[in-house]
N, CA and C of each residue as an Amber inpcrd file, in Angstrom:
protein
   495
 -70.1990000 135.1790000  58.2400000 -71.1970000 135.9650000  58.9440000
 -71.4670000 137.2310000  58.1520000 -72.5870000 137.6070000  58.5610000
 -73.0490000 139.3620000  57.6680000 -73.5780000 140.0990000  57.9900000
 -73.7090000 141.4540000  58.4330000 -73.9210000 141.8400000  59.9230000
 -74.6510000 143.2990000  58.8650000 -75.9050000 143.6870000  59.4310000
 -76.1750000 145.2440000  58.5600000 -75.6840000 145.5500000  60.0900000
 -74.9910000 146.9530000  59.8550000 -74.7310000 147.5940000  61.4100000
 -75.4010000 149.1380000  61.0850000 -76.4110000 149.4930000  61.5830000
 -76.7550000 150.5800000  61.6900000 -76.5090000 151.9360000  62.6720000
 -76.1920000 152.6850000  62.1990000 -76.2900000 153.9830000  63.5620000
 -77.5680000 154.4020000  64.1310000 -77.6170000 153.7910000  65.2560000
 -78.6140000 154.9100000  65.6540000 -78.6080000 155.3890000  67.0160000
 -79.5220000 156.3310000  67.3060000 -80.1170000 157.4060000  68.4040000
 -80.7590000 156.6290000  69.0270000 -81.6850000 154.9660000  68.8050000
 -82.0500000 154.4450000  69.5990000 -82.2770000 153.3040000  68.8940000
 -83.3220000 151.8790000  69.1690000 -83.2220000 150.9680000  69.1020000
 -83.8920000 150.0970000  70.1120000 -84.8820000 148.9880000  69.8240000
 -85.5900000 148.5120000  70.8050000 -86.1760000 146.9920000  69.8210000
 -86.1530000 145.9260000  70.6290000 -86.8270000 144.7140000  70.4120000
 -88.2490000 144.5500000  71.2040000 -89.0820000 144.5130000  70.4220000
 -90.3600000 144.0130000  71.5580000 -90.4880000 142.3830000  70.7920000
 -90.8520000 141.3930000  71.9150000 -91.4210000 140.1360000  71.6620000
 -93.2670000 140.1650000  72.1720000 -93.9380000 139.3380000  71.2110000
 -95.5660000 139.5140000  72.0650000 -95.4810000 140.8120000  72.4670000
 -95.0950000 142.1850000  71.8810000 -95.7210000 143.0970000  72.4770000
 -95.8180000 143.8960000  73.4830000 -93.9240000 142.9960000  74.3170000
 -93.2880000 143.6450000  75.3310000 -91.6800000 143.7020000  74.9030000
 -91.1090000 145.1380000  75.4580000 -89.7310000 145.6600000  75.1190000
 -88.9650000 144.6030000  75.7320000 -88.2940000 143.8830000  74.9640000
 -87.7170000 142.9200000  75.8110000 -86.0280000 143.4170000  76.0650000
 -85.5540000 144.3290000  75.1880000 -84.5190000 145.0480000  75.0020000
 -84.4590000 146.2340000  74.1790000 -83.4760000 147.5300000  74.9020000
 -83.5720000 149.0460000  74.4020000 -82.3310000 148.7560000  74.6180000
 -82.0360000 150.0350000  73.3960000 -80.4080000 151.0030000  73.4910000
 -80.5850000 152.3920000  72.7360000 -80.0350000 153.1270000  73.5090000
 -79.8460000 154.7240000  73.4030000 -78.8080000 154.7980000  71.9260000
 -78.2060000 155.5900000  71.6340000 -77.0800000 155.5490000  71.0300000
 -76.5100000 154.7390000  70.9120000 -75.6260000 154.1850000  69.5140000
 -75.2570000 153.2860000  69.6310000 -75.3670000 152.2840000  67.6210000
 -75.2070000 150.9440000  67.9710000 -75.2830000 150.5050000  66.9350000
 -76.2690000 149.3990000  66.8460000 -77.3750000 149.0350000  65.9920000
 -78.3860000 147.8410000  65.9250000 -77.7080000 147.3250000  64.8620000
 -77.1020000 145.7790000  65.3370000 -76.4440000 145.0170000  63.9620000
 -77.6610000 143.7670000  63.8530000 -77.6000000 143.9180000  62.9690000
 -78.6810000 142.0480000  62.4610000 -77.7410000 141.5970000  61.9100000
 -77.7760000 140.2970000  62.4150000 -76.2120000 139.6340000  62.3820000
 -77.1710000 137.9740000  61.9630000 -76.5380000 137.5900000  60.9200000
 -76.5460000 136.2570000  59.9830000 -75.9650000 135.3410000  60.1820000
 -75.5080000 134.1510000  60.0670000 -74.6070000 133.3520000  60.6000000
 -74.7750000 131.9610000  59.4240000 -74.0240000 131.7770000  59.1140000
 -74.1650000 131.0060000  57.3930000 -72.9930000 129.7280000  58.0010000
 -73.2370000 128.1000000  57.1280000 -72.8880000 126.9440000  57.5480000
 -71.2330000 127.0200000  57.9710000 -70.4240000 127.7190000  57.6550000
 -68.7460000 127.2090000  57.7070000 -68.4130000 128.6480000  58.6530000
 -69.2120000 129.3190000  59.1010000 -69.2490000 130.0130000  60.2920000
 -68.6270000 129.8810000  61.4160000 -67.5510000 130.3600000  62.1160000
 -67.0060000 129.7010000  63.4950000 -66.8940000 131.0780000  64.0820000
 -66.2840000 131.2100000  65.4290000 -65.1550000 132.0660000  66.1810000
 -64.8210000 132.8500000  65.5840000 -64.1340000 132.1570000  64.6830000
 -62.9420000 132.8780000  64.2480000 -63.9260000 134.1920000  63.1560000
 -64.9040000 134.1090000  62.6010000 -65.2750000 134.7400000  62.0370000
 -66.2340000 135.9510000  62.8170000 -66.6050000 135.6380000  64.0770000
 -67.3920000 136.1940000  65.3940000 -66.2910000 137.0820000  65.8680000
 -65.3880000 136.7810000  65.9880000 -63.9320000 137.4030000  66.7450000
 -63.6860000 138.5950000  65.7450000 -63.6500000 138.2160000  64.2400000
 -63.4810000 139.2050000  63.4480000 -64.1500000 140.1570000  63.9560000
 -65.9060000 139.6360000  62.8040000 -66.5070000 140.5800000  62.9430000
 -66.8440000 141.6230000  64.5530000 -66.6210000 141.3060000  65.4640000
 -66.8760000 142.0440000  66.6700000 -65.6890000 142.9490000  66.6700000
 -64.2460000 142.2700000  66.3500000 -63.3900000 143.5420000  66.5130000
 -63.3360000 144.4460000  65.1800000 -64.1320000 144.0960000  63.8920000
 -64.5900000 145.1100000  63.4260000 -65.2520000 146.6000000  64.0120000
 -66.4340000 145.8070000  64.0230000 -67.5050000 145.8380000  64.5400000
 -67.2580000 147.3670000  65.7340000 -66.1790000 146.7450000  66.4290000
 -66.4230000 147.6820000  67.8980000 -65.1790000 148.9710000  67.2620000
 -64.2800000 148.7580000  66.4700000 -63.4970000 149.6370000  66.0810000
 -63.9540000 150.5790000  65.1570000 -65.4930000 150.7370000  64.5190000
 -65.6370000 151.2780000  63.3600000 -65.8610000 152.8850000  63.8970000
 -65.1600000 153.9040000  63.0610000 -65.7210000 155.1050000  63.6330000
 -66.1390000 156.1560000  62.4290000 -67.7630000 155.8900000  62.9830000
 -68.6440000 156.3180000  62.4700000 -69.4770000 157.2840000  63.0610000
 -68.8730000 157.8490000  63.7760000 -69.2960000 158.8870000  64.6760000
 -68.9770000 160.2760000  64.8180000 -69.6170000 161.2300000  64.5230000
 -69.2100000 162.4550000  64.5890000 -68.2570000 163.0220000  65.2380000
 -66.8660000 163.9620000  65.1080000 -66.2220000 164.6260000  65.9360000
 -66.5320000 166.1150000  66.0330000 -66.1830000 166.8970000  66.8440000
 -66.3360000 168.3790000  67.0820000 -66.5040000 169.2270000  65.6340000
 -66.1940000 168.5570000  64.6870000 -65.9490000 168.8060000  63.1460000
 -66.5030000 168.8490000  62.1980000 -67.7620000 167.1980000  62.4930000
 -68.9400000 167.1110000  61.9960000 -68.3520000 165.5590000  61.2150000
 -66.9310000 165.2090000  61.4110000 -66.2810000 164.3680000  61.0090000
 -66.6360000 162.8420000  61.7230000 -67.0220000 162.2080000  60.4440000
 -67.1200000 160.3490000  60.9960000 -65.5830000 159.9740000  61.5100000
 -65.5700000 160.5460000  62.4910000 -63.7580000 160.0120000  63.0570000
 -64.0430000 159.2480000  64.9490000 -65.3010000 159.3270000  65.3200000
 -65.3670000 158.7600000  66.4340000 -66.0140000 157.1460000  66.7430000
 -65.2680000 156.5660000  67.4070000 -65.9940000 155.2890000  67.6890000
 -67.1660000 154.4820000  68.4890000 -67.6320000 153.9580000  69.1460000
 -68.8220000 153.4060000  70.0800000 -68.3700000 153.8920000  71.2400000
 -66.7290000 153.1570000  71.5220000 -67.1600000 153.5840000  73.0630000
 -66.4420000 155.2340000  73.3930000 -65.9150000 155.8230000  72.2690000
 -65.7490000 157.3730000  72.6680000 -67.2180000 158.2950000  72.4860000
 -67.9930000 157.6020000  72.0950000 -69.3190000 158.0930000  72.2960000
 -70.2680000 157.4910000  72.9670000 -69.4900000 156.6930000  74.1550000
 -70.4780000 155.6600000  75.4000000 -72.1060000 155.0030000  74.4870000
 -71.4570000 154.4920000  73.4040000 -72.5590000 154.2840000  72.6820000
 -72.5110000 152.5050000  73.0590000 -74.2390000 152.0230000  72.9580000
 -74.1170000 150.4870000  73.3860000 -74.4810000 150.0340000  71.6130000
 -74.7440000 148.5160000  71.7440000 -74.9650000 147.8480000  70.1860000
 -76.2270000 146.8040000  71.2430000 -77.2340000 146.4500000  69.7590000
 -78.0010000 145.3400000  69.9630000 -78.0910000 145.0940000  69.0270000
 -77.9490000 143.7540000  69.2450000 -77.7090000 142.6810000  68.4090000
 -78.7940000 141.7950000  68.0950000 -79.7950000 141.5930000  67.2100000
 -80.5130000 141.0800000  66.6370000 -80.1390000 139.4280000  65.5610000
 -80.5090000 138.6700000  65.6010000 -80.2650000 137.4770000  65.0180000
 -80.8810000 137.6250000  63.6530000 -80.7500000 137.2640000  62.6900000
 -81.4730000 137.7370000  61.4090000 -81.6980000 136.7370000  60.2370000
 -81.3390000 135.4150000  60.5510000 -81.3260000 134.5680000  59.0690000
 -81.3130000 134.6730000  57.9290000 -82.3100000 136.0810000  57.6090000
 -82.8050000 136.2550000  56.3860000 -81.5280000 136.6330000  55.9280000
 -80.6970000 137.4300000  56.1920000 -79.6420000 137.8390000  55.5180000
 -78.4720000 137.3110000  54.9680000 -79.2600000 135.8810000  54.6320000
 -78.5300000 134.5800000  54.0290000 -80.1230000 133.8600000  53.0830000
 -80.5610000 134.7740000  52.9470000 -81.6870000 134.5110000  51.7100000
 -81.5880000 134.7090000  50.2640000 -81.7530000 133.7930000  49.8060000
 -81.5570000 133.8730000  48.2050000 -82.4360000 134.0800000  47.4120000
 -82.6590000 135.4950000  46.7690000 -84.5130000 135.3850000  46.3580000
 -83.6790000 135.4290000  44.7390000 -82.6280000 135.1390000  43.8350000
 -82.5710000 135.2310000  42.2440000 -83.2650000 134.1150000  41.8410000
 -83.9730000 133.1410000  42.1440000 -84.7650000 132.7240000  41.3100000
 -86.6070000 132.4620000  41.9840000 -87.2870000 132.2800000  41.3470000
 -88.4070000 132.2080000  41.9370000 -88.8680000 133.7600000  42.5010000
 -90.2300000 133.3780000  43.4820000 -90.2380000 134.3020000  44.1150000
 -90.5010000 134.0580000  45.8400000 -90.3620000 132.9390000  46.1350000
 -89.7570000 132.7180000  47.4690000 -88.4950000 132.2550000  47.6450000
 -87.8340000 133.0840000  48.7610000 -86.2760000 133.0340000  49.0530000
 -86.4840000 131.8500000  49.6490000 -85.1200000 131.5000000  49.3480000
 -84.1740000 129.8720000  49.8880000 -83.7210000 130.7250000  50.9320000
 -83.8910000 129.8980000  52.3480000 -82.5350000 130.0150000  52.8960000
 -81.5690000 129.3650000  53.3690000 -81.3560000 128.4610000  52.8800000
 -80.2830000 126.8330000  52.6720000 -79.0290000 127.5150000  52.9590000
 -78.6650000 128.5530000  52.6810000 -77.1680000 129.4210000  53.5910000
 -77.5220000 129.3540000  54.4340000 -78.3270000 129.5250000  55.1850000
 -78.3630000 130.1320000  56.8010000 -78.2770000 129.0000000  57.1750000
 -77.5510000 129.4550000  58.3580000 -76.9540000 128.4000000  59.7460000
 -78.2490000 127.6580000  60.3640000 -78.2990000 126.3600000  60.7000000
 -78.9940000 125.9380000  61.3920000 -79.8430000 126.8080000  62.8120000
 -79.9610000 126.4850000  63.7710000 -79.9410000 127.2670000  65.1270000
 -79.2920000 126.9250000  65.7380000 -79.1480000 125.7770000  65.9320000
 -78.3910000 124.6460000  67.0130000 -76.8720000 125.2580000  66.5770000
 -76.7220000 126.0230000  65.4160000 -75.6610000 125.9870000  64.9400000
 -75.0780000 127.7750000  65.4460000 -76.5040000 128.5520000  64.7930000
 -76.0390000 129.8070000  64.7400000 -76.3730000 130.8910000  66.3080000
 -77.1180000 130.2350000  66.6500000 -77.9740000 130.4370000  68.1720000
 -76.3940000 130.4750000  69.0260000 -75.8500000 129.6190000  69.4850000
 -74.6170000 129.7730000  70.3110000 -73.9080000 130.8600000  69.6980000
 -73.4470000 130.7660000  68.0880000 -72.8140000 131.6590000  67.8340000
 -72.9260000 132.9890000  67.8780000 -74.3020000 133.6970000  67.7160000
 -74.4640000 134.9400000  67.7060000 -74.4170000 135.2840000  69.6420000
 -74.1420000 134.4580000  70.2780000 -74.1010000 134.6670000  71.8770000
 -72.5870000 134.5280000  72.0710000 -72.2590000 133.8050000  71.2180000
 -70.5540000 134.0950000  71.3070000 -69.8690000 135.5100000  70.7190000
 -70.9670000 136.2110000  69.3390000 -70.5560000 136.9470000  68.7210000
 -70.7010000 138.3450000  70.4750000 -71.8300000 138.3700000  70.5140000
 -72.5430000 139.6270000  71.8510000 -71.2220000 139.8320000  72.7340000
 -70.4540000 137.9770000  73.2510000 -69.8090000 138.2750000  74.4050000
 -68.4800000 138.8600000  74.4350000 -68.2130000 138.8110000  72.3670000
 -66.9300000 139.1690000  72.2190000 -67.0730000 140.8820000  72.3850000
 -67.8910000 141.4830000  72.0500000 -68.2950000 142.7370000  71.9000000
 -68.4970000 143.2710000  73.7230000 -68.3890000 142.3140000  74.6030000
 -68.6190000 142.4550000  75.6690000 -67.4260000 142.7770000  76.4440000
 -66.7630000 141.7120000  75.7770000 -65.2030000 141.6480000  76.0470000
 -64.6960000 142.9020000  75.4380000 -64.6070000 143.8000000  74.2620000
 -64.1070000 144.5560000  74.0550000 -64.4550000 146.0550000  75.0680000
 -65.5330000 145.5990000  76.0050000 -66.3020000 146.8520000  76.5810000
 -67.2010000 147.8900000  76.4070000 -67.6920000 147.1970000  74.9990000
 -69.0690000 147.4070000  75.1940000 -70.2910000 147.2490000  76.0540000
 -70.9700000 147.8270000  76.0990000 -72.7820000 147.5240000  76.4190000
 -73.7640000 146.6880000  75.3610000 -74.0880000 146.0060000  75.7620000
 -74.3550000 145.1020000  74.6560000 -75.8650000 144.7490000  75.2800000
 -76.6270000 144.3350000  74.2980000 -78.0610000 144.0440000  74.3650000
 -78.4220000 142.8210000  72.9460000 -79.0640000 141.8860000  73.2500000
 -79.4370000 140.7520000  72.0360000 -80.8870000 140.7970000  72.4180000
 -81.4380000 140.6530000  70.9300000 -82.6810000 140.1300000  70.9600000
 -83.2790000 139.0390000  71.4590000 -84.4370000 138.1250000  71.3330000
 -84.7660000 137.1440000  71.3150000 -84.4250000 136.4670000  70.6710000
 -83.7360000 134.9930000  70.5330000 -83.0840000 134.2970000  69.1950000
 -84.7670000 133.3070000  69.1260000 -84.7970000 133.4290000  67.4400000
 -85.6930000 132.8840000  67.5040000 -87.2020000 133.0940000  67.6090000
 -87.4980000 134.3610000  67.8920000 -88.7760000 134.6110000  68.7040000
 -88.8280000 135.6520000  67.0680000 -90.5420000 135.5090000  66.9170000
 -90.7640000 136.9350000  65.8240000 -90.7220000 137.9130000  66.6290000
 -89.9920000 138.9190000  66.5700000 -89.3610000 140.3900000  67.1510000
 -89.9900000 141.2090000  65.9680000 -90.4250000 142.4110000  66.7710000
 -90.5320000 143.9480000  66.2590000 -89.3830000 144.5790000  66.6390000
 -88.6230000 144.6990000  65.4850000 -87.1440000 145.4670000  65.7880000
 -87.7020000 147.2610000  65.2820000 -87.4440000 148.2040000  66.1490000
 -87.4620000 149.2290000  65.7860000 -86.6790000 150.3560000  66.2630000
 -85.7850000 151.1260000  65.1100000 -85.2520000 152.3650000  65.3840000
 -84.9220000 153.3090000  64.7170000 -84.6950000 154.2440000  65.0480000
 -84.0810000 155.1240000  64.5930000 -83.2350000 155.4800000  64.2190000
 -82.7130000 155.4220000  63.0480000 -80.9880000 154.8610000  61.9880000
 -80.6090000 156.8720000  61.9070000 -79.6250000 157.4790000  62.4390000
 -79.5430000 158.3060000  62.7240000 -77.8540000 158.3450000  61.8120000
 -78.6610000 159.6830000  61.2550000 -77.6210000 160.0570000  59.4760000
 -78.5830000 159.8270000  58.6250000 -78.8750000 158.7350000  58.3470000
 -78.5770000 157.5820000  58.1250000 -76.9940000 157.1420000  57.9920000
 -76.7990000 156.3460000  58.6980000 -75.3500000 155.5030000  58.3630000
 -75.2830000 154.0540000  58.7560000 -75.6860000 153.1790000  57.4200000
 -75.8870000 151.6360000  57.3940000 -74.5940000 151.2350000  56.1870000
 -74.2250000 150.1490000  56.8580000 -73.2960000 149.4850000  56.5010000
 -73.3090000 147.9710000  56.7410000 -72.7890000 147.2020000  55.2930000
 -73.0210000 145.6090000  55.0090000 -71.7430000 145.0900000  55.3170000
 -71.2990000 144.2350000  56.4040000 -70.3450000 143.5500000  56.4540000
 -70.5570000 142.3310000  56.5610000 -69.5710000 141.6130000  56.0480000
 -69.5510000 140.0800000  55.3000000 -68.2430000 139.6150000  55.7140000
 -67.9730000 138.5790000  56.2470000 -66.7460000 137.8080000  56.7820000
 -66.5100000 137.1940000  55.6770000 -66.9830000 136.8340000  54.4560000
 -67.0450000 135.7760000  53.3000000 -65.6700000 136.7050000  52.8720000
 -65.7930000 137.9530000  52.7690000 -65.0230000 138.7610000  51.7530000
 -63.7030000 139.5610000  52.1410000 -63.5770000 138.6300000  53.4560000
 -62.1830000 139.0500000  54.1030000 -60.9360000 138.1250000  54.1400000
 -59.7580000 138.9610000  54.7380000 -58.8800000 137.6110000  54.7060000
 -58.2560000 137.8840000  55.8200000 -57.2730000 136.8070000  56.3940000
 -56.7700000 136.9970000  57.5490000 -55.6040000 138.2110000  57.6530000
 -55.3920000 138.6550000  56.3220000 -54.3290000 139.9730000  56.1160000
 -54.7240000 140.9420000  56.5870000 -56.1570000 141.0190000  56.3900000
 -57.1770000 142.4940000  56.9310000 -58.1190000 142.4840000  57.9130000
 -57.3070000 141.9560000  59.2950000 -57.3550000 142.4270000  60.3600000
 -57.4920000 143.2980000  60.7630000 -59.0140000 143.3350000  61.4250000
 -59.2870000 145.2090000  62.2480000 -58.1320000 145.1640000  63.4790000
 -58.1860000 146.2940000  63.3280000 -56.9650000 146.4920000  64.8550000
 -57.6970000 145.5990000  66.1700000 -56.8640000 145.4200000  67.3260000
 -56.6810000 144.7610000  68.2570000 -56.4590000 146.0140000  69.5440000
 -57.0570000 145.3270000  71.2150000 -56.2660000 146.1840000  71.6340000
 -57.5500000 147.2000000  72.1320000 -57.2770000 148.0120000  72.9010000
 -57.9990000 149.4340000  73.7000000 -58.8030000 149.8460000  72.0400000
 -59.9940000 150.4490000  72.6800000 -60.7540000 150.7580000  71.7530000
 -60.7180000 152.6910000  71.5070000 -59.3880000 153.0810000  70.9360000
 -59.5380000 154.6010000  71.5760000 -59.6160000 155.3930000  70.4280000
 -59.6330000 156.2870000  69.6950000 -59.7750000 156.9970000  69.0060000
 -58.6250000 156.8460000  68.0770000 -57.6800000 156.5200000  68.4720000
 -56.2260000 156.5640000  67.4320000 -55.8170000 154.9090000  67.4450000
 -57.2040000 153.8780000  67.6650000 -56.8580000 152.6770000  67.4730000
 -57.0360000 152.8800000  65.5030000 -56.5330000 152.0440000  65.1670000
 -56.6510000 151.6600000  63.5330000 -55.9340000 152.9660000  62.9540000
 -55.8120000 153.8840000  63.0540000 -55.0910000 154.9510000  62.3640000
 -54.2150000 154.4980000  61.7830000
């Protein structure tokens, strides 16, 4: 899986031209889902995902996390981010997951993030979406399940400020 996770101040999906989903604060991930994809890689990335702290403290310090800043995530489906444009000049996307394949999964990915106690919001799977927000810092970040191993496990467990320390 490969997830851009962005910060932002807000965040909104319209389908046809209606908001079909908003979030305040928080994180907009476009999340990929490539053929040898399972759980186990959804499970990761979400307890990544919900542990990252990228959030300002009293300090001005990236030391806070989502939910010490009651921040929600929406989750966008994204294919492209399993596009191969080095040759030619139209991208392959023969990585990307089927639907039948990646469609459940990115609803498995939302519920794990649900489970951790987040607020959670998904796009339309499938539908052309106007994703738009406001990436606040900027602070964007590329995560990839390809390039992990089962040694480097995000922490587990209450999501609190002195998790992963």
């Amino acid at each position: 899986m490969r997830a851009v996770v962005q910060r932002v101040s807000r965040a909104s999906v319209r389908v046809a031209g209606q908001t079909v989903r908003a979030i305040e604060r928080g994180f907009l991930v476009l999340l990929g889902v490539t053929h040898a994809d399972g759980r186990t890689e959804a499970d990761w990335l979400a307890r990544k995902i919900a542990g990252l702290r990228v959030f300002e403290d009293g300090e001005g310090k990236m030391n806070l996390g989502l939910a010490e800043v009651c921040g929600a995530v929406l989750v966008v489906s994204q294919f492209t981010l399993y596009g191969d444009a080095r040759r030619g000049r139209r991208p392959s996307f023969i990585a990307a997951a089927r639907p039948e394949q990646a469609e459940p999964l990115v609803d498995y990915f939302a519920a794990q993030l649900r489970a951790l106690g987040l607020p959670v919001e998904t796009g339309r799977f499938g539908a052309a979406m106007e994703v738009e927000l406001v990436n606040d810092g900027p602070v964007t970040l590329w995560l990839d399940t390809s390039s992990t191993s089962t040694s480097a496990e995000p922490p587990s467990g209450p999501l609190s400020r002195d998790a992963g320390r």
